[in-house]
N, C-alpha and C positions, 0 to 999 in steps of 0.2 A: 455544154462543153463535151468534146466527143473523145475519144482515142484519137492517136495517130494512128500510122501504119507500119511503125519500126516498133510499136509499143509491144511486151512482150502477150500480152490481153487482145491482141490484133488476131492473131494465128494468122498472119499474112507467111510469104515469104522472105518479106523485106525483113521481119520479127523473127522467123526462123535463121538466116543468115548472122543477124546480129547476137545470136542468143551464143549459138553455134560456134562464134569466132571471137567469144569471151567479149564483146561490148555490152552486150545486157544481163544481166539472170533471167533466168527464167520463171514463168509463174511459180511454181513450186516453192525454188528460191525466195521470190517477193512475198510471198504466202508466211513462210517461215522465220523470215527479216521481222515481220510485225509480228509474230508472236516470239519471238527471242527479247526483241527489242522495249515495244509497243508503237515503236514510231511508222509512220507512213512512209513508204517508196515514193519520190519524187518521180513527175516527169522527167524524162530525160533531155526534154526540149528546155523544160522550165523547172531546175528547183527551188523555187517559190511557190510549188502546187502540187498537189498530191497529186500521183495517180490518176489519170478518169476510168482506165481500163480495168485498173484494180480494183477501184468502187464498184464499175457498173459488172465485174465479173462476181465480184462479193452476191451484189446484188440480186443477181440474175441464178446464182447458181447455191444458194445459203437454203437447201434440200436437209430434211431430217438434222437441223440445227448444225451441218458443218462448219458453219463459218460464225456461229453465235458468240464464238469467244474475240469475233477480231471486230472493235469501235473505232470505228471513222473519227470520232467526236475526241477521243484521246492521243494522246504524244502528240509528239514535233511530224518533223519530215526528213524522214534518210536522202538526203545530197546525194543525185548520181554523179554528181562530179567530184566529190569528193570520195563517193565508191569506188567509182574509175582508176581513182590516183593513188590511192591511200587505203581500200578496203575497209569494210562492214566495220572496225573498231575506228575507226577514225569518225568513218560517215554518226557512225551511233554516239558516239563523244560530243560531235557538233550538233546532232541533234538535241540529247543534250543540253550545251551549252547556249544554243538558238532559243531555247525555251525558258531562258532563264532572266 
């Protein structure tokens, strides 16, 4: 299961536009959502599923223990639709409540 091309872990253009005109965060942002939280950024296609870009950038880029503090295997999944509409206290609430 791969990225999309709007996903913010793309560095496409289509990713830059979206980020740019407040439909997505940006990695930084998604970066910081799970260690605030502990939960997962959903796709924005699917929130039913974490992330691929975020995984596979964890993955790919977890140099001198950067990214040692953030588990895949823990929390729920931050709702981008519910980020969208309602922001990070809403989406964090439901995740949350989804895991319960």
């Amino acid at each position: 299961m791969g990225m999309c091309k709007h996903c913010p872990f793309a560095f496409t253009e289509e990713s830059e536009l979206a980020q740019n005109t407040g439909c997505l965060p940006d990695p930084h942002d998604i970066i910081q959502m799970k260690r605030e939280t502990g939960h997962t950024w959903s796709c924005h296609e699917n929130d039913n599923i974490k992330c691929q870009g975020f995984i596979q950038h964890v993955k790919e880029f977890n140099r001198d223990g950067k990214f040692d503090d953030i588990d895949f295997s823990k929390g729920g999944i931050l709702s981008f639709s519910v980020w969208e509409k309602y922001g990070l206290g809403a989406a964090h609430y439901a995740a949350d409540m989804r895991g319960k």
